[in-house]
VEXTOR-422903 format. One record per residue (C-alpha): residue in one letter; z, x, y. Coordinates in steps of 0.1 Angstrom, whole numbers, plus 5000, padded with zeros to 4 digits. Example, Ala and Ser with C-alpha at 12.3 -4.5 7.8 and 13.67 -1.06 7.14 Angstrom:
A507851234955
S507151374989
This chain:
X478420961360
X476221051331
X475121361346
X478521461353
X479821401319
X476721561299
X478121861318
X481921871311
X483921701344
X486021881363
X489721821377
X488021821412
X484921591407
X487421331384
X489521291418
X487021251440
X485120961415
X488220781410
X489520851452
X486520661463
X486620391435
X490320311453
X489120331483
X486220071475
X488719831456
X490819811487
X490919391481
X492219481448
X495419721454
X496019551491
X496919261472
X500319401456
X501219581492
X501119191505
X503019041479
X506319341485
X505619241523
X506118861516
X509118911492
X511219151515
X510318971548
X511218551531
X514118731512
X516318741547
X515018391557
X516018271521
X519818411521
X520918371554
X521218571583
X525118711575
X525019071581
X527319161552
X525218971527
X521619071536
X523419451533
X524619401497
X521619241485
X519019431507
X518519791483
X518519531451
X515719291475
X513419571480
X513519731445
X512619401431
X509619351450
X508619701446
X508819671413
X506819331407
X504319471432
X503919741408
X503819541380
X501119331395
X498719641406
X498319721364
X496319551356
X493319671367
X494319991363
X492020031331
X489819701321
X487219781346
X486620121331
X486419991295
X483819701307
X481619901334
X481220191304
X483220511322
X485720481294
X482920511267
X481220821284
X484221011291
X484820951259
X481721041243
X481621341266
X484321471250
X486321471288
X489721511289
X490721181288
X494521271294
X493221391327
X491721151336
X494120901327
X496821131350
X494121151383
X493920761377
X497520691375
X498420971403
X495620781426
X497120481416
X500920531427
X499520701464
X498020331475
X501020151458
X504820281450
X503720561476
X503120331508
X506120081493
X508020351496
X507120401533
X507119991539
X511120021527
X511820161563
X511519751568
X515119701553
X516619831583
X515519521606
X515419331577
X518419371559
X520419571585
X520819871564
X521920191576
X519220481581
X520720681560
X521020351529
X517420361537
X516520701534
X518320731498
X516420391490
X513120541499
X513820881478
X515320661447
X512020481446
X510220811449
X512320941424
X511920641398
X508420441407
X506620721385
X508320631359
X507620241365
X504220351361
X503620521331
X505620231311
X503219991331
X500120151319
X501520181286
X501619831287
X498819781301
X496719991274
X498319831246
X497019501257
X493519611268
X491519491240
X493519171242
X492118831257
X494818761279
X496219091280
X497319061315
X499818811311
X501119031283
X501519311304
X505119201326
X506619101291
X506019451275
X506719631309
X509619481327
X512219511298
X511519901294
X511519881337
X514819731343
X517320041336
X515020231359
X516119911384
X519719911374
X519820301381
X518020361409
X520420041431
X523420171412
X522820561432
X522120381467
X524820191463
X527220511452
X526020711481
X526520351510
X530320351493
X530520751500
X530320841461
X527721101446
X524620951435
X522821281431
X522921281393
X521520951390
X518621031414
X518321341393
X517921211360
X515620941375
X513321231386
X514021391352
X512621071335
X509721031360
X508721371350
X508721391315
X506721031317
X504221191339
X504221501311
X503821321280
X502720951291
X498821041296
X498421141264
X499920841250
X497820591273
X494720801264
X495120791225
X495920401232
X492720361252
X490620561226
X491620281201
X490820021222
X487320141229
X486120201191
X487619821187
């Protein structure tokens, strides 16, 4: 790594670093696939088997144990960097830490929101959802996990230098997170009743977007501070 940051780092060798730190810490982001397993499968066994109630609580099920799944892969989305020394190189290697920040986050969502959004296909046995409900619940959390995120890390930056950040992190996070919850139910739930949910998927992208646009540099000035402190 010093090498490589004595020498300016590219976009292509910043992926590949931080591709095969995932792939090493598989314990580590296995860990909030398990927990969305364990919610969405005792969820049924908890409520009953009635078909019409496992329906109206299924899409509201699975978003809420994507999103504590995501809130629980954060926080080591940063520390380890600050402790093992990358943070302080790229730094003093005057890397874009922006970059960076985006290639860790983008990593990141692939080995969690990205595979929950493959492990919703499970509400159809589950929760007797419709293929269709299902499809529209995968794409809403395509559409709005980005967003979960970037407010995620920003919480998780903020509390970096913190003792107990960690515990921090789902208090400063899931307040900002729940209209993004409230949203993305609300357009599944338009399009299982026949209604247009379009618009609200769109302005969920909308938001995901502009978080993935102007979040990095937020996180990276946040981290900067953390590591002259």
């Amino acid at each position: 790594m010093n090498n490589a940051a004595s020498r300016g780092i590219s976009f292509g060798q910043l992926w590949r670093r931080e591709w095969q730190v995932k792939q090493q810490g598989a314990v580590q982001w296995l860990y909030p696939l398990v927990l969305f397993l364990v919610i969405i499968t005792l969820f049924p066994l908890a409520v009953g088997s009635e078909p019409q109630l496992l329906q109206r609580l299924g899409v509201a099920a699975v978003w809420i144990a994507a999103l504590l799944s995501l809130v629980m892969g954060v926080e080591g989305l940063f520390k380890p960097a600050l402790d093992n020394g990358t943070l302080a190189q790229l730094v003093v290697a005057k890397a874009s830490l922006p970059l960076w920040v985006l290639i860790r986050l983008v990593i990141h969502w692939i080995f969690s929101s990205g595979i929950v959004a493959v492990l919703s296909l499970l509400a159809v046995p589950l929760f007797q959802l419709s293929w269709f409900e299902t499809g529209i619940l995968m794409v809403s959390i395509i559409a709005g996990s980005p967003m979960l995120l970037m407010l995620s890390a920003v919480a998780s930056s903020l509390t970096l230098s913190l003792k107990n950040g960690a515990v921090l992190v789902p208090l400063i996070a899931l307040p900002m997170q729940l209209p993004v919850l409230i949203f993305a139910t609300g357009a599944v739930d338009l399009f299982a009743t026949g209604l247009n949910g379009l618009p609200i998927l769109a302005l969920l992208l909308a938001g995901s977007i502009i978080s993935v646009l102007v979040m990095p540099w937020v996180i990276a000035q946040t981290l900067k501070m953390a590591w002259l402190n």
